[in-house]
C-alpha positions as CSV (number, residue, x, y, z in Angstrom):
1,X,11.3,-3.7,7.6
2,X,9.7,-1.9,4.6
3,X,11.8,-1.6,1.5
4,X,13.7,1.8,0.4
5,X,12.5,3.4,-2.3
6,X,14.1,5.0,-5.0
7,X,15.3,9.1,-3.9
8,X,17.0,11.8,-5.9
9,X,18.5,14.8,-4.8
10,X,16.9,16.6,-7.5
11,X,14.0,15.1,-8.8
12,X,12.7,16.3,-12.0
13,X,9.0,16.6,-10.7
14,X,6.8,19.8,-11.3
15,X,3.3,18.7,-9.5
16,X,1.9,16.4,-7.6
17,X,-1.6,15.4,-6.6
18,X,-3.1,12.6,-4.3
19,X,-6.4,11.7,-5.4
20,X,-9.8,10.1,-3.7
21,X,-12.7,9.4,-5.7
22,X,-16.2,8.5,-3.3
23,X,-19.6,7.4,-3.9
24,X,-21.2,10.6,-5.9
25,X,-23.4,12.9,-3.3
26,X,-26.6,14.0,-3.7
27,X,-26.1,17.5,-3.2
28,X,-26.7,20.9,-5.0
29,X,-23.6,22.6,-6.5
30,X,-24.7,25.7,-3.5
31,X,-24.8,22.9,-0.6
32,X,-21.0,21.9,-1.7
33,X,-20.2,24.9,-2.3
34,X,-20.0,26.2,1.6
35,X,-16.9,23.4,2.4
36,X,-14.8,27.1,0.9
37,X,-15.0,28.1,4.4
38,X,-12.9,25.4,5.6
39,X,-10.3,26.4,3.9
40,X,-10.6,29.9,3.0
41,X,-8.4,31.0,5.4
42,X,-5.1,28.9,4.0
43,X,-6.4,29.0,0.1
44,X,-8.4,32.5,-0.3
45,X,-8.8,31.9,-4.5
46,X,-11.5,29.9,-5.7
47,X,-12.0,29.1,-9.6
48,X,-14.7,26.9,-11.3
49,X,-13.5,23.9,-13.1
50,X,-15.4,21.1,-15.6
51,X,-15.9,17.7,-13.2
52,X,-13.4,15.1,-13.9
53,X,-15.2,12.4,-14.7
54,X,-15.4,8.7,-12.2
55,X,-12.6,6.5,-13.6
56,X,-12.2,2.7,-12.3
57,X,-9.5,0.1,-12.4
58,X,-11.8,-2.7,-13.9
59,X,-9.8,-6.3,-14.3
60,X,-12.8,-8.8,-15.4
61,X,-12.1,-9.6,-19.0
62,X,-15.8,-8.3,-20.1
63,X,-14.6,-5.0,-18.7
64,X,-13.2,-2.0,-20.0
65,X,-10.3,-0.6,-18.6
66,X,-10.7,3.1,-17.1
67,X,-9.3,5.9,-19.1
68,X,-6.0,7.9,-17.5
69,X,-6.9,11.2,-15.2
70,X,-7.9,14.2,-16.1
71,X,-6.7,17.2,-14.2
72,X,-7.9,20.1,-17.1
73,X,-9.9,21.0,-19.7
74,X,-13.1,19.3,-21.0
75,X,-17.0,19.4,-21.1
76,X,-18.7,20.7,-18.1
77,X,-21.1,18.4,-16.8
78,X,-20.7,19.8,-13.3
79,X,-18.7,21.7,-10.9
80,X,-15.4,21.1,-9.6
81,X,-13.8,23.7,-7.0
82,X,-10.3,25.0,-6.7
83,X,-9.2,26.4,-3.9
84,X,-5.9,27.9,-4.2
85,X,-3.3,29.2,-1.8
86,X,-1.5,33.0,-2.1
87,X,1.8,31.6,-3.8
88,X,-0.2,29.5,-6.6
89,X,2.0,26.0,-4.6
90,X,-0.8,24.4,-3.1
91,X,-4.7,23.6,-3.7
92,X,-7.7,21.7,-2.8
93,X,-10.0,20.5,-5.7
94,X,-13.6,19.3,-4.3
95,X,-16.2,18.0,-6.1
96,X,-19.4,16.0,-6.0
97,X,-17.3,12.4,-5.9
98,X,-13.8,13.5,-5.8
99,X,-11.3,15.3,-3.4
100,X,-7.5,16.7,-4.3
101,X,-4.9,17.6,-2.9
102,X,-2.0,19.3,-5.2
103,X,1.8,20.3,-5.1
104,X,2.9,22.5,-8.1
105,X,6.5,23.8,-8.5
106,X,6.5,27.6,-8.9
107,X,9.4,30.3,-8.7
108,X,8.5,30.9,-4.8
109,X,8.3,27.6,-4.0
110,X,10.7,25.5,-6.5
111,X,12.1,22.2,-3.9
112,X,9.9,19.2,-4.8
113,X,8.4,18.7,-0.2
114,X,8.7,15.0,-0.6
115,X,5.8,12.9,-0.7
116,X,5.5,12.6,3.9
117,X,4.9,16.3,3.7
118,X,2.4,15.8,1.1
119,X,0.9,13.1,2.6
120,X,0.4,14.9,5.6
121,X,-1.3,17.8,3.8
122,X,-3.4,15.5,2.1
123,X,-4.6,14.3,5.6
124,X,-5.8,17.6,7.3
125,X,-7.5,18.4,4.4
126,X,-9.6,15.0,4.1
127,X,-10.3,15.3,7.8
128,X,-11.7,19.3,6.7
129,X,-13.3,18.0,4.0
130,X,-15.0,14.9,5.9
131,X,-16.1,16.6,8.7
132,X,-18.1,19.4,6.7
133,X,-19.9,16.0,4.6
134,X,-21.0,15.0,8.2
135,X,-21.7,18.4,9.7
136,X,-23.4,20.2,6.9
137,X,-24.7,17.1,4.2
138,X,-25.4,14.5,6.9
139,X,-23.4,11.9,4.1
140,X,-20.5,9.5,5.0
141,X,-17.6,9.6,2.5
142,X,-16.9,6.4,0.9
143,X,-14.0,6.0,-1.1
144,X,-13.7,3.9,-4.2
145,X,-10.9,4.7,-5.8
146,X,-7.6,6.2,-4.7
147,X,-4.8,7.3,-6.9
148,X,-1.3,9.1,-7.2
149,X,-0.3,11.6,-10.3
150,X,3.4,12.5,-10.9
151,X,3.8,15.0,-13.2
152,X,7.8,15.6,-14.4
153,X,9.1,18.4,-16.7
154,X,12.7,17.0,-18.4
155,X,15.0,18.6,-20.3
156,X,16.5,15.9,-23.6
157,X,18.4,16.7,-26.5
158,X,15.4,17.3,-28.7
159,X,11.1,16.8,-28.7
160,X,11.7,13.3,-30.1
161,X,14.5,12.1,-28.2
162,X,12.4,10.6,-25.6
163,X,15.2,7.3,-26.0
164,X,17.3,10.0,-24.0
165,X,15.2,9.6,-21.0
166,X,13.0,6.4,-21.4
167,X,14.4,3.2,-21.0
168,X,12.0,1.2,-22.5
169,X,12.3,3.1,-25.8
170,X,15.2,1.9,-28.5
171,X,16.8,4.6,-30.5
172,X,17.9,2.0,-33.1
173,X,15.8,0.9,-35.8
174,X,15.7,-2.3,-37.4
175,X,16.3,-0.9,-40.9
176,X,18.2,2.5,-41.8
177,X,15.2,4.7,-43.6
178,X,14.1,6.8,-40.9
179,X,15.5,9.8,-39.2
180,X,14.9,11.3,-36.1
181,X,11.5,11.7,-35.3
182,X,10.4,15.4,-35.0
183,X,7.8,14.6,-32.3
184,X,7.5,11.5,-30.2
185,X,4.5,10.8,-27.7
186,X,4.1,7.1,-25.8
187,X,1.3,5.5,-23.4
188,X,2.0,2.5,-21.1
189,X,-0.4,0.8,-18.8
190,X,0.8,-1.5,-16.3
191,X,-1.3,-3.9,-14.2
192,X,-0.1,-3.4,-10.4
193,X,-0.4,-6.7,-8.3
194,X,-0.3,-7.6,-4.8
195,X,2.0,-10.7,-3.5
196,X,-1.2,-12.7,-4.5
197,X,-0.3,-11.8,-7.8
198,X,-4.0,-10.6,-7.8
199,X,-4.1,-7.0,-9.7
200,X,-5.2,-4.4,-7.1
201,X,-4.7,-1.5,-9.7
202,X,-3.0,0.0,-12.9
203,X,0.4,2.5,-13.5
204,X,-0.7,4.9,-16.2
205,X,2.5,6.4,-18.2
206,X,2.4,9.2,-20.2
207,X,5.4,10.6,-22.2
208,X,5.6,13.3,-24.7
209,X,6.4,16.9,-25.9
210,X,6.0,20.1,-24.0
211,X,7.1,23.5,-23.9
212,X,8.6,25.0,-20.9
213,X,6.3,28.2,-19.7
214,X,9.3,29.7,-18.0
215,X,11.6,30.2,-21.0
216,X,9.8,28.6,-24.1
217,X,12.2,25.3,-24.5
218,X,11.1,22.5,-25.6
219,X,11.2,19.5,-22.9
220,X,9.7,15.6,-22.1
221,X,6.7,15.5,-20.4
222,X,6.3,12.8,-18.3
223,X,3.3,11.8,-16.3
224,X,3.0,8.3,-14.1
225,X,-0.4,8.0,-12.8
226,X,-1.3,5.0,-10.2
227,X,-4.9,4.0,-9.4
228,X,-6.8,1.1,-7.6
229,X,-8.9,-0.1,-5.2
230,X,-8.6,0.8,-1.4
231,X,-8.2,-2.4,1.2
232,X,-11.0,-1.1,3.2
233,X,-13.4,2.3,2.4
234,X,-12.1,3.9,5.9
235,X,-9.4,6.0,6.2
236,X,-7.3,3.4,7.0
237,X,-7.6,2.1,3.7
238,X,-7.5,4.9,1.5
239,X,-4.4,5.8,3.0
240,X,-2.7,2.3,2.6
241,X,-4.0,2.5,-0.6
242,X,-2.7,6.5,-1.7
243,X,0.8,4.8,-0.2
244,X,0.7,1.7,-2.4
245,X,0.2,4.3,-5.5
246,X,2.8,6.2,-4.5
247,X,5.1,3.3,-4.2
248,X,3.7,2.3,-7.8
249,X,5.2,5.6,-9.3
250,X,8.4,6.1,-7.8
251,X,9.1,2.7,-8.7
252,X,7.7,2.6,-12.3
253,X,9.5,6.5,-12.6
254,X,12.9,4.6,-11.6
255,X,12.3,1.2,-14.1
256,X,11.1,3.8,-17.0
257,X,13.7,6.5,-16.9
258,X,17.2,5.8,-18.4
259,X,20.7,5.6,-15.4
260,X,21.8,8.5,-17.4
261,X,19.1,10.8,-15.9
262,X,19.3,8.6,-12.6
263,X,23.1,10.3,-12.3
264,X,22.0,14.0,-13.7
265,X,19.0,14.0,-11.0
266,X,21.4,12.5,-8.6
267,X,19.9,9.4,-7.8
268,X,20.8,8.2,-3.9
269,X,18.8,5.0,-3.6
């Protein structure tokens, strides 16, 4: 019987995305283009976006390790699609080696769907997706890399009190000269391993200072972002592996964060 994982009543998340990344097609930007009608009639906006660039989970020591996601801004060395629903909730990101699926909180559609709903999403679309590479480019999709972004807007005592909500941060120093901190950011990278004790993957964690769009206050930003290699590159696989990375958050979210915000978010589990 599969382990519980961690659940709160009120989870602290504002978007979500399960991630694919494939061998790159050879296709014009116009060729990839035409997938919009697969979807148009559930996400009717379409905006232009830079390509995210390929990123790998590399573990040989002559290797470098692959640099965190990038859901925004940045040069444009191609074309990456969005294809947004009415409420702004949902969208489908395509591009030449990539294919997303997002969840973001807005005022219409605040309560966090839980990752099975998500999931499930995440699975039409692919089939949409795969089906137009076969019908309309003639090329299989091969996935590569699969991975799972968390992204969680919390509310601490100040910008730099991120001891409030991370537990591996100390608020004590060793030596009394410093104050507060006005600001504080922090990166952790975790090597994920199977029961082999082989690594399969890496738990990116991002944690730093934001402002809250909806009434200017200042809040935590934290971001978990799980990546690695897919069993097998079938579905099959990239679904055992988008599980695994989702396992990989929730359970790095739960070791990271402090009990304090485990009882305001009304941990269950």
């Amino acid at each position: 019987m599969p382990q519980l994982l961690p659940e709160f009543e009120h989870p602290p998340v504002v978007e979500v995305a399960l991630s694919v990344q494939f061998d790159r097609l050879d296709v014009a930007t116009p060729q990839l283009a035409l997938v919009w009608q697969r979807f148009r009639d559930r996400f009717g906006r379409v905006e232009d976006k830079p390509e995210l660039e390929a990123a790998f989970e590399r573990f040989a020591p002559t290797e470098k390790r692959a640099q965190g996601v990038r859901f925004e801004i940045g040069s444009f060395p191609g074309m990456r699609f969005w294809f947004v629903n009415e409420s702004g909730h949902e969208l489908v990101q395509v591009q030449r080696d990539r294919f997303v699926r997002n969840w973001r909180k807005t005022e219409e559609q605040p309560e966090y769907p839980r990752y099975g709903n998500l999931r499930a999403a995440f699975v039409t679309d692919w089939s949409y997706f795969e089906t137009f590479a076969k019908e309309e480019l003639d090329v299989p999709l091969v996935p590569n890399q699969c991975e799972v972004t968390y992204v969680n807007i919390i509310e601490a005592k100040g910008p730099g009190r991120l001891c409030d909500v991370l537990s591996i941060v100390n608020d004590r120093y060793t030596e009394e000269y410093l104050n507060e901190p006005e600001t504080a950011e922090l990166q952790f990278h975790f090597a994920l391993k199977g029961n082999d004790e082989k690594p399969w993957g890496r738990l990116h964690v991002e944690a730093g200072p934001a402002i809250r769009m909806s009434d200017n206050r200042p809040v935590v930003r934290l971001s978990l972002t799980a990546r690695g290699n897919p069993p097998s590159q079938d579905c099959d696989g990239m679904l055992a592996s988008l599980d695994s990375c989702h396992e990989a958050v929730v359970r790095g979210f739960s070791s990271i964060t402090t009990p304090a915000m485990h009882k305001a978010w009304g941990r269950k589990l």
